[in-house]
ChimeraX commands (.cxc) that place a marker at each C-alpha (Angstrom):
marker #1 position 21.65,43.80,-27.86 radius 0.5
marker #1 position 25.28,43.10,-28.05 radius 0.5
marker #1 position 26.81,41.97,-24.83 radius 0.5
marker #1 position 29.45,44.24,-23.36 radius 0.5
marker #1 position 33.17,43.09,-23.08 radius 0.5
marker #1 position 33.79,42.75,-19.37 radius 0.5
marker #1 position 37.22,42.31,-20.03 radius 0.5
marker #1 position 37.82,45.64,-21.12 radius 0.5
marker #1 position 36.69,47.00,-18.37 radius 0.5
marker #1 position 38.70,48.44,-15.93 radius 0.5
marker #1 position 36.09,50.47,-13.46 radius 0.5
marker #1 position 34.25,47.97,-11.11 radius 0.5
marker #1 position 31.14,47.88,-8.40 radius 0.5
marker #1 position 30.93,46.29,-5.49 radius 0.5
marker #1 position 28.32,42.98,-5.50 radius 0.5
marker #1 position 29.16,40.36,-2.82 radius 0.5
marker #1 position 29.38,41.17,0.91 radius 0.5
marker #1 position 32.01,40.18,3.02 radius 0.5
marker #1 position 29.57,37.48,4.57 radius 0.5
marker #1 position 28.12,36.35,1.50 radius 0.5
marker #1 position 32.11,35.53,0.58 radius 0.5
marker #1 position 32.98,33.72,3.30 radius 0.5
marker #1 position 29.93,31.79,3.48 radius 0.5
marker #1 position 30.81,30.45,-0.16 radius 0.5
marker #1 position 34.11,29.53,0.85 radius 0.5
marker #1 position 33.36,28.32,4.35 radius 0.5
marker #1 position 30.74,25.81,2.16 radius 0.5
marker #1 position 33.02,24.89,0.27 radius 0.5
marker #1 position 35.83,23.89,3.08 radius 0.5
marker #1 position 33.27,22.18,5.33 radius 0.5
marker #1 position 31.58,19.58,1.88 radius 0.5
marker #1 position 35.31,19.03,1.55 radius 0.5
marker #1 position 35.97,18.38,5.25 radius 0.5
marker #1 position 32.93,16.42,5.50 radius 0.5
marker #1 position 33.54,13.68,3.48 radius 0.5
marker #1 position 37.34,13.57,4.77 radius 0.5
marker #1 position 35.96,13.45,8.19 radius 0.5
marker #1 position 34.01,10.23,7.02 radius 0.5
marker #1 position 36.01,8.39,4.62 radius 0.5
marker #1 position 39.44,9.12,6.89 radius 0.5
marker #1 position 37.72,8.75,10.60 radius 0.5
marker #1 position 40.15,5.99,11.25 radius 0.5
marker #1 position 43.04,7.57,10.39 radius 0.5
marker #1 position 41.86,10.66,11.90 radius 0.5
marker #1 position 41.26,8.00,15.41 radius 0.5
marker #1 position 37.92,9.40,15.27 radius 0.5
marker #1 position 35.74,5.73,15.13 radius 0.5
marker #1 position 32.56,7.32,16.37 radius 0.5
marker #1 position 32.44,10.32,13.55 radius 0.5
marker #1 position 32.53,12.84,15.85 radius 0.5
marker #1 position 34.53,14.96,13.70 radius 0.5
marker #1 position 31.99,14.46,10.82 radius 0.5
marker #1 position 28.98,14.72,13.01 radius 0.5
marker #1 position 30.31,18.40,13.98 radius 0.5
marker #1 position 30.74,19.19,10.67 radius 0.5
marker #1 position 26.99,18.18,9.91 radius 0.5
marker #1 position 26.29,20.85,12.39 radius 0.5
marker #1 position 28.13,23.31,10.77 radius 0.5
marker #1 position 26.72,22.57,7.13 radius 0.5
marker #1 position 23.54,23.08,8.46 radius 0.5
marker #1 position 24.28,26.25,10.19 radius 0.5
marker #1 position 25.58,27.69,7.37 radius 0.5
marker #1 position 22.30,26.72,5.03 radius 0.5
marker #1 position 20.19,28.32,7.53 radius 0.5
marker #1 position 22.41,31.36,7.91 radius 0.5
marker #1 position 22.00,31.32,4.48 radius 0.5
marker #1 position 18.16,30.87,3.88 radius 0.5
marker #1 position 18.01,33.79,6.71 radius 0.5
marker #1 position 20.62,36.40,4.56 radius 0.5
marker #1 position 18.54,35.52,1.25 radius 0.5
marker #1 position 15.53,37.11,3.00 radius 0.5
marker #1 position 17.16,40.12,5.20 radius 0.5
marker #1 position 20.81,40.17,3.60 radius 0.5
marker #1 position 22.45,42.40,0.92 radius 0.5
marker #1 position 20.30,43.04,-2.28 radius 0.5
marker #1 position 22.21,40.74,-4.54 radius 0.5
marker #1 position 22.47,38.01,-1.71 radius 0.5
marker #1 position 18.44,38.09,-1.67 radius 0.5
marker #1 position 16.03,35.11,-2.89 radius 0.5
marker #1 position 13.58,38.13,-4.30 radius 0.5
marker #1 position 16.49,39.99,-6.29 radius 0.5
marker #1 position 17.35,36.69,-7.91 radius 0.5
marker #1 position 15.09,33.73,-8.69 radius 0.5
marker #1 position 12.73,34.52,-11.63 radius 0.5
marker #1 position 9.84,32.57,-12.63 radius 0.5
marker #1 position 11.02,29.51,-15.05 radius 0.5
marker #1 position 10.08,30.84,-17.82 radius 0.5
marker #1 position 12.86,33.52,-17.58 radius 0.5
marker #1 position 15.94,30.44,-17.21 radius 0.5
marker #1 position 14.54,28.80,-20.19 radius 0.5
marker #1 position 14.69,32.45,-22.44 radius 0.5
marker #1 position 18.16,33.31,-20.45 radius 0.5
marker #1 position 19.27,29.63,-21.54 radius 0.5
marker #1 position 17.86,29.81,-25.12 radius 0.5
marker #1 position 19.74,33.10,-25.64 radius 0.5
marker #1 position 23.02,32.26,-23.65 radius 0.5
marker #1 position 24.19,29.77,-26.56 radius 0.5
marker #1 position 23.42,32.46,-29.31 radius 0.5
marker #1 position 25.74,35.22,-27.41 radius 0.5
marker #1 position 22.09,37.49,-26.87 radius 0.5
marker #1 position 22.44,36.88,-23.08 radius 0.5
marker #1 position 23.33,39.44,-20.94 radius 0.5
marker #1 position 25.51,40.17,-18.06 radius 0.5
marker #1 position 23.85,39.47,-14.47 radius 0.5
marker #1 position 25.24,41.41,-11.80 radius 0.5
marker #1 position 24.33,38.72,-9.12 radius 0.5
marker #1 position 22.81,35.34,-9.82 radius 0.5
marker #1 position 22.18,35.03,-13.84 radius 0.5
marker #1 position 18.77,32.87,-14.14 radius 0.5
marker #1 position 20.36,29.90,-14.26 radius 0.5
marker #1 position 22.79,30.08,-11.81 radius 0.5
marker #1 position 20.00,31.17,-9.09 radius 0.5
marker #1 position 18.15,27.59,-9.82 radius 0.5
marker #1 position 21.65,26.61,-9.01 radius 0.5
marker #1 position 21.70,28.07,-6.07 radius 0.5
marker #1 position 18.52,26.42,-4.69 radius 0.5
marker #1 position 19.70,22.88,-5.78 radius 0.5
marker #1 position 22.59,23.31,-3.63 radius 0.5
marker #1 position 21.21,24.79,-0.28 radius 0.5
marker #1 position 18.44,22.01,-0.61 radius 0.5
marker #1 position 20.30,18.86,-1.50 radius 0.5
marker #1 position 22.74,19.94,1.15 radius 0.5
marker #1 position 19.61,20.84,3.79 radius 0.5
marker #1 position 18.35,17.19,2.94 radius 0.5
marker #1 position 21.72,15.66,2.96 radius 0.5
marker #1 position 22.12,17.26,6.88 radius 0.5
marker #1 position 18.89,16.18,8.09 radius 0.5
marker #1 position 19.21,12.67,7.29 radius 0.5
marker #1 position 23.10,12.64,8.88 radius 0.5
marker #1 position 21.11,13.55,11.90 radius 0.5
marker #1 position 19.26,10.33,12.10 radius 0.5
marker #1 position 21.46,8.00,10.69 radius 0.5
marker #1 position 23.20,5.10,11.98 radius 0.5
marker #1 position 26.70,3.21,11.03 radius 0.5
marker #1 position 26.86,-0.17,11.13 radius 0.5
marker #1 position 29.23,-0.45,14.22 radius 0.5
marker #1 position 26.13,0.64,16.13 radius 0.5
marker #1 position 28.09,3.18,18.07 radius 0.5
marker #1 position 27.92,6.30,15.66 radius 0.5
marker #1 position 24.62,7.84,15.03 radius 0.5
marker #1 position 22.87,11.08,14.75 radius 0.5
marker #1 position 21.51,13.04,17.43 radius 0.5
marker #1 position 17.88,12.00,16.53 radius 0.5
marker #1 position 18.53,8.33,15.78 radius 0.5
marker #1 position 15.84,7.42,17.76 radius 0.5
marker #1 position 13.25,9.27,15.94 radius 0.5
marker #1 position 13.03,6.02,13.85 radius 0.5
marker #1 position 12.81,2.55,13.61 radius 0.5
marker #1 position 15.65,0.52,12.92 radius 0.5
marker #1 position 14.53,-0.29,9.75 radius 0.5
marker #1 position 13.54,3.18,8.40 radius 0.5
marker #1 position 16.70,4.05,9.99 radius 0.5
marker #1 position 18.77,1.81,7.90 radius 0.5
marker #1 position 17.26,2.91,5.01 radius 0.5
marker #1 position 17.77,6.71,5.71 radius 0.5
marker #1 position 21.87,5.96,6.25 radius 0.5
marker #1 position 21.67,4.62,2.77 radius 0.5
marker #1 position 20.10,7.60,1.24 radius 0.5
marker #1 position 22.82,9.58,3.21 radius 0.5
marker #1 position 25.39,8.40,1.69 radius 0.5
marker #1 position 23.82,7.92,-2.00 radius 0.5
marker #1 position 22.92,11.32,-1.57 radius 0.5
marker #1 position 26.31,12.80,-1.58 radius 0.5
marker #1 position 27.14,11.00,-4.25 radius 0.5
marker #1 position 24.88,10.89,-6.74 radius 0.5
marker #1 position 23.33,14.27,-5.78 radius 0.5
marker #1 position 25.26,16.37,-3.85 radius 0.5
marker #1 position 28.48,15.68,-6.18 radius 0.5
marker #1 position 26.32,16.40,-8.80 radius 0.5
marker #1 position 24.75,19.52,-7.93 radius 0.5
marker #1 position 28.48,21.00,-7.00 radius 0.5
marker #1 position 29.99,19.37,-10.59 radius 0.5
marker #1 position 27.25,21.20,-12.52 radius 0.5
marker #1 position 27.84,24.59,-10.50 radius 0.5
marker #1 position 31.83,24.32,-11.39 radius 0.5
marker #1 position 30.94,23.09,-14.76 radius 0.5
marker #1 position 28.66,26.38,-15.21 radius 0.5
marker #1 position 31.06,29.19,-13.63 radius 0.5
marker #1 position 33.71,27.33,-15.78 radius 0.5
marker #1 position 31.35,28.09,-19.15 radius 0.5
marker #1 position 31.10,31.36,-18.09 radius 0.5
marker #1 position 34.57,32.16,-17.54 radius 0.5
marker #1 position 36.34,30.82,-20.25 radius 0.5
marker #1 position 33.80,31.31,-22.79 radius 0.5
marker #1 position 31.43,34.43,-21.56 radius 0.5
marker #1 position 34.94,36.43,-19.81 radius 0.5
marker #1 position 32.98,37.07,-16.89 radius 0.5
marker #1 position 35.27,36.91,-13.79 radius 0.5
marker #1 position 32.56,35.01,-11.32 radius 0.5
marker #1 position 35.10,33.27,-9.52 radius 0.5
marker #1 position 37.27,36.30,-8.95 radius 0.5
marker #1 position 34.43,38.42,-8.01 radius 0.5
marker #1 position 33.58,35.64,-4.97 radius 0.5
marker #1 position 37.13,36.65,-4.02 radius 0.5
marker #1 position 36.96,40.44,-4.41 radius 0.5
marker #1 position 33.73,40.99,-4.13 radius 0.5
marker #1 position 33.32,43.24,-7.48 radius 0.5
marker #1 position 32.96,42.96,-11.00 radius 0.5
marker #1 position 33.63,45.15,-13.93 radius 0.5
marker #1 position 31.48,48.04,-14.51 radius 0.5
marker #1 position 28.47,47.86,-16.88 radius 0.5
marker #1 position 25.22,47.94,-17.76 radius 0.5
marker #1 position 23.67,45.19,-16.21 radius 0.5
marker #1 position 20.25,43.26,-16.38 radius 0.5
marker #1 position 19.61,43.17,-13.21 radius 0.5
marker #1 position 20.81,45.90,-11.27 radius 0.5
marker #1 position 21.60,48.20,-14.88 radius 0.5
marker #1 position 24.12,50.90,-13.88 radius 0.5
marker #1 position 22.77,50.86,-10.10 radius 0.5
marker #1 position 25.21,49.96,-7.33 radius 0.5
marker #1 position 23.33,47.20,-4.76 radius 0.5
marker #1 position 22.57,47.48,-1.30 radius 0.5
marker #1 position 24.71,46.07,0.94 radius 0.5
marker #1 position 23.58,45.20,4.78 radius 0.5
marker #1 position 25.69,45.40,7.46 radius 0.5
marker #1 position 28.16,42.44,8.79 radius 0.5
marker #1 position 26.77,42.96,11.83 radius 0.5
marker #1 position 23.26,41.88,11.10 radius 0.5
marker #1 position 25.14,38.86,9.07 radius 0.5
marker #1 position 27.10,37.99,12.60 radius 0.5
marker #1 position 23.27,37.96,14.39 radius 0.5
marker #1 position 21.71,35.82,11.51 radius 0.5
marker #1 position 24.27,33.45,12.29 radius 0.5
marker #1 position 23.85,32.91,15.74 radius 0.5
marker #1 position 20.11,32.74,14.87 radius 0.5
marker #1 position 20.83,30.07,12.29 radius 0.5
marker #1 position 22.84,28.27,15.33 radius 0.5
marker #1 position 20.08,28.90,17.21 radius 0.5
marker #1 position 17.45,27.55,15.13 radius 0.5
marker #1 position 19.54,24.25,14.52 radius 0.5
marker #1 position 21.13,23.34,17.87 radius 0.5
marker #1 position 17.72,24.63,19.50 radius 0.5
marker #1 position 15.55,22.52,17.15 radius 0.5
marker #1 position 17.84,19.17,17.84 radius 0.5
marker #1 position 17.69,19.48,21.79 radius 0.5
marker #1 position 13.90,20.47,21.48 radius 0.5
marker #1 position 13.24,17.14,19.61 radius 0.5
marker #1 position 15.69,15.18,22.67 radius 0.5
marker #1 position 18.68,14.98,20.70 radius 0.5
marker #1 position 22.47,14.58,21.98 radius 0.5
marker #1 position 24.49,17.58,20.50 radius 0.5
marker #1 position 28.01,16.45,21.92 radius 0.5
marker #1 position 28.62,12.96,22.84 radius 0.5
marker link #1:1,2 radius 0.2
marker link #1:2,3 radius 0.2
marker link #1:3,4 radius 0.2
marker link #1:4,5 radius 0.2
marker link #1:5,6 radius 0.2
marker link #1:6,7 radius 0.2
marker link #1:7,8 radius 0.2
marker link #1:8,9 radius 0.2
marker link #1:9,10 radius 0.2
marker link #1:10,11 radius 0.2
marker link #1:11,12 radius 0.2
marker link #1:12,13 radius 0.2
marker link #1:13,14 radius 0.2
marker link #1:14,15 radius 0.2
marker link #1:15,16 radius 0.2
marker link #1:16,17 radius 0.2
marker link #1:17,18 radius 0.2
marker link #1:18,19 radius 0.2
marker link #1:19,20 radius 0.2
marker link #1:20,21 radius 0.2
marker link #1:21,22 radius 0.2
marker link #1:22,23 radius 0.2
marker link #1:23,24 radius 0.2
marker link #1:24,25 radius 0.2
marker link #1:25,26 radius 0.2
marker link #1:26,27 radius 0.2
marker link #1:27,28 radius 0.2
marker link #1:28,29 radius 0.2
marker link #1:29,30 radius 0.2
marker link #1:30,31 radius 0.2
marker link #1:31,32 radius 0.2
marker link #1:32,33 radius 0.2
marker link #1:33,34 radius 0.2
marker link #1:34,35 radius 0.2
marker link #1:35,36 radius 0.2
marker link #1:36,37 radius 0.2
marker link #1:37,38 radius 0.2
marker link #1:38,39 radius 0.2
marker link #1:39,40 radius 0.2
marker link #1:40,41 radius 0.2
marker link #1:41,42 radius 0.2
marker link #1:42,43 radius 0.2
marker link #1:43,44 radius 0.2
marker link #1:44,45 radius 0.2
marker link #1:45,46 radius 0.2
marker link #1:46,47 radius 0.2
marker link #1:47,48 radius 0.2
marker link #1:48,49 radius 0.2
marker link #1:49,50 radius 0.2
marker link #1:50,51 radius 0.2
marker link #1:51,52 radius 0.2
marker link #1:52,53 radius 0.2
marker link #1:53,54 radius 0.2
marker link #1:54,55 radius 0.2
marker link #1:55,56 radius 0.2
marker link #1:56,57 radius 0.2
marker link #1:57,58 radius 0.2
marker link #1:58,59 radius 0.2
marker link #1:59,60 radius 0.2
marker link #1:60,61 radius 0.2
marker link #1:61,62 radius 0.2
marker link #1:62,63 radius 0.2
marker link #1:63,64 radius 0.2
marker link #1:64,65 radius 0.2
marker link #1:65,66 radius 0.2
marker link #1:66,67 radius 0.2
marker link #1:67,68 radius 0.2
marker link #1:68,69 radius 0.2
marker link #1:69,70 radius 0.2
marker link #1:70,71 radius 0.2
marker link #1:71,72 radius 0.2
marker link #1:72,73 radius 0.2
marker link #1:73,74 radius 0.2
marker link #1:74,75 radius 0.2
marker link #1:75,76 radius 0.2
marker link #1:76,77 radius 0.2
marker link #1:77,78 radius 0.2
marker link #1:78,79 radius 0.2
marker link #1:79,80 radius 0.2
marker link #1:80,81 radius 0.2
marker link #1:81,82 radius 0.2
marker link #1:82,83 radius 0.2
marker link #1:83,84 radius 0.2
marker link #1:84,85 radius 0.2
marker link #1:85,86 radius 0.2
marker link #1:86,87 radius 0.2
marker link #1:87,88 radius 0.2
marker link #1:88,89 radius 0.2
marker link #1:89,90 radius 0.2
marker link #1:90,91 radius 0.2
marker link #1:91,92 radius 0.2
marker link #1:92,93 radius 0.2
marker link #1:93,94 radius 0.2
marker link #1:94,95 radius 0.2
marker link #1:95,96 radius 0.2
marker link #1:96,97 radius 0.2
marker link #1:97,98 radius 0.2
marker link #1:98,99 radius 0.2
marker link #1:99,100 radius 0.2
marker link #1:100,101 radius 0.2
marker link #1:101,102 radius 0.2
marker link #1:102,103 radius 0.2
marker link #1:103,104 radius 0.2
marker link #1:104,105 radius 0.2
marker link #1:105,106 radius 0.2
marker link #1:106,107 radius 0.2
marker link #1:107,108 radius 0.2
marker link #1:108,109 radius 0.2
marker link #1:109,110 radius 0.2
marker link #1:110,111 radius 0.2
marker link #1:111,112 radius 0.2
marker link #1:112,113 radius 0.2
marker link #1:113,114 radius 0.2
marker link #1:114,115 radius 0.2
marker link #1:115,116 radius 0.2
marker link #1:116,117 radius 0.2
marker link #1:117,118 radius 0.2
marker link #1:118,119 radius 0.2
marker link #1:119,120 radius 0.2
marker link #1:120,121 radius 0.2
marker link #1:121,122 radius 0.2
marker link #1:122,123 radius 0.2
marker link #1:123,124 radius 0.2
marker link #1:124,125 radius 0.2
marker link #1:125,126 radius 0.2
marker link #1:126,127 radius 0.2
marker link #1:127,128 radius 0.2
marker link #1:128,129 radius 0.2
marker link #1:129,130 radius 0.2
marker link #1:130,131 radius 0.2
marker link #1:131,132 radius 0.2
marker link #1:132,133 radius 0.2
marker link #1:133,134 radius 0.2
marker link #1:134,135 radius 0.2
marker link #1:135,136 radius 0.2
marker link #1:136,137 radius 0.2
marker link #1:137,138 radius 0.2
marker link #1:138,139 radius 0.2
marker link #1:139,140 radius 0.2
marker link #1:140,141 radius 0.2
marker link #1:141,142 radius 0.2
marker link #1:142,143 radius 0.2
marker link #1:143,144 radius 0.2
marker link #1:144,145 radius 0.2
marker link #1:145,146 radius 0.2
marker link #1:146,147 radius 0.2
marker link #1:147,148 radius 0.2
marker link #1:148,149 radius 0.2
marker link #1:149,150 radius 0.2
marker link #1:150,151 radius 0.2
marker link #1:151,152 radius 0.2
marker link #1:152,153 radius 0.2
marker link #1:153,154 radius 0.2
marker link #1:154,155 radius 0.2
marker link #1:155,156 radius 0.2
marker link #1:156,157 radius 0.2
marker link #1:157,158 radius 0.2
marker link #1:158,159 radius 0.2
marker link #1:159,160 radius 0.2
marker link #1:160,161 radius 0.2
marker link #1:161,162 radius 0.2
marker link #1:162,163 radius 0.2
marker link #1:163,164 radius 0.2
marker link #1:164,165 radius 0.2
marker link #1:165,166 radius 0.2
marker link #1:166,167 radius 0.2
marker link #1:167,168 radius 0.2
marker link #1:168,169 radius 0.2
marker link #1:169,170 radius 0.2
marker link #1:170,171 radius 0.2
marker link #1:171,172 radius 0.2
marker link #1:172,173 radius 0.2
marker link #1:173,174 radius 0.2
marker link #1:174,175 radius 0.2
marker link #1:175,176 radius 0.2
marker link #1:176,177 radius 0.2
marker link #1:177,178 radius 0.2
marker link #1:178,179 radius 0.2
marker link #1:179,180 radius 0.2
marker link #1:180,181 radius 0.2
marker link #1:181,182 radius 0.2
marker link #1:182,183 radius 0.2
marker link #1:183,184 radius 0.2
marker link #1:184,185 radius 0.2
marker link #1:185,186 radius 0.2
marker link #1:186,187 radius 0.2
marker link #1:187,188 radius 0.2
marker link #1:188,189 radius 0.2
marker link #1:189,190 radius 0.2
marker link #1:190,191 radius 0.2
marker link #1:191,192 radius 0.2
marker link #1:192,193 radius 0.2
marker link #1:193,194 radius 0.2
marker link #1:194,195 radius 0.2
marker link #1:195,196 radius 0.2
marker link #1:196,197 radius 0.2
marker link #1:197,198 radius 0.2
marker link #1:198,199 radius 0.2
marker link #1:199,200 radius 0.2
marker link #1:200,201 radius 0.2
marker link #1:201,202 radius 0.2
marker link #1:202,203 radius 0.2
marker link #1:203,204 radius 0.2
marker link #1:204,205 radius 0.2
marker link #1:205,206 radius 0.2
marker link #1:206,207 radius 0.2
marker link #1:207,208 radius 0.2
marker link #1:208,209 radius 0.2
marker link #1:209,210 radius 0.2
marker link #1:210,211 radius 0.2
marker link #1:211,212 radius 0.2
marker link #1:212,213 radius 0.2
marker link #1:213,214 radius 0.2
marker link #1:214,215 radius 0.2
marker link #1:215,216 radius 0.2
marker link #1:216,217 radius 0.2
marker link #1:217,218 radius 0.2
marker link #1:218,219 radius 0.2
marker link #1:219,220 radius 0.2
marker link #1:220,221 radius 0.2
marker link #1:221,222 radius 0.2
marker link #1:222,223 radius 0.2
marker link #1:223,224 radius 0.2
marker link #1:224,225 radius 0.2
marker link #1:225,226 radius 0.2
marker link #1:226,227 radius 0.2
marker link #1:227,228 radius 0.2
marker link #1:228,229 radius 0.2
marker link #1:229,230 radius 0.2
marker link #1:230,231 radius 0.2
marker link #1:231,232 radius 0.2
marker link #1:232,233 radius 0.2
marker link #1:233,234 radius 0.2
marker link #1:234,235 radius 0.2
marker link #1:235,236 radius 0.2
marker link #1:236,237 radius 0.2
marker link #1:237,238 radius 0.2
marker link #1:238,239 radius 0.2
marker link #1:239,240 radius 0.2
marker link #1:240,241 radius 0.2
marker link #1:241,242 radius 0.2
marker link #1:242,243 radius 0.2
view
């Protein structure tokens, strides 16, 4: 099947909610201002991290929010809509170097593994900022105390390793992969995180169907759920939210 020219097409359908948007680029602000907020705390006079610490908070608001909006959100925001079995990325990959691949309206096979790399590394990444400890033994996590010194020690490490060799990883491949895809596939994925639409066509996932999109209502509830959840969850286990 020959894969249609989305650059020729001028007619387009709506496939990213307003909160699926800003959640992207809300993500991508608060990665950014996390590692500012650590590697510039001096300059920022912020010693004690507080700056980062609240940003922790947020990234881990937002994966929540977003765990919550793949189960009850908009279709093509849904876990169910777009993670196939493994078997399907491996024939998607196979035929995306041959030009037999077709045009996903949401997540293309690949891209949804993607997806699930991210919201866990960066899920890990905030859990272990919440019990770590710097080595001026005045900045810490709200659940520090949750272990010993040593285990402690060894879970700052793997905070900061993490970032680097995973999280930066994760986030180089994604770039690397919506790069691919525009330059060498002509589908506008970036612009369509801006917009919220794409070209017109026959799709594989969704065909000629427009998706369902929720309300931004029930996004602005899932969210202060996902605060909820996270804030609840620290002060349930004795931690210090704002020190």
């Amino acid at each position: 099947m020959a894969v249609a020219d989305l650059s020729a097409t001028t007619e387009k359908v709506r496939v990213w909610d307003l909160p699926t948007r800003i959640f992207h680029w809300t993500l991508v602000a608060a990665v950014f201002t996390a590692w500012a907020t650590y590697e510039y705390s001096e300059a920022l006079g912020d010693p004690t991290l507080t700056y980062h610490r609240y940003n922790g908070y947020l990234i881990l608001i937002l994966v929540t929010w977003r765990i919550l909006w793949g189960i009850a959100g908009s279709e093509t925001s849904r876990f169910a809509s777009f993670v196939r079995w493994p078997g399907a990325v491996l024939g998607y990959t196979a035929r995306l170097f041959t030009g037999r691949d077709r045009h996903f309206l949401g997540h293309n096979p690949l891209g949804a593994y993607g997806v699930l790399a991210l919201l866990s590394v960066l899920a890990v990444q905030g859990v272990l900022g919440l019990m770590s400890e710097e080595h001026n033994a005045v900045t810490w996590g709200p659940l520090y105390f949750l272990t010993e010194p040593e285990t402690r020690s060894e879970i700052t490490d793997w905070h900061g390793t993490l970032f680097y060799y995973g999280l930066l990883v994760v986030v180089g491949l994604h770039v690397a992969g919506n790069a691919f895809h525009v330059v060498f596939k002509r589908e506008p994925l970036v612009r369509a995180m801006v917009t919220g639409a794409k070209p017109a066509t026959d799709y594989a996932d969704h065909g000629t169907a427009k998706p369902a999109l929720r309300s931004p209502a029930l996004a602005f509830a899932l969210l202060a759920v996902a605060a909820g959840l996270v804030f609840g969850t620290i002060k349930l286990l004795g931690g210090n939210l704002f020190y």
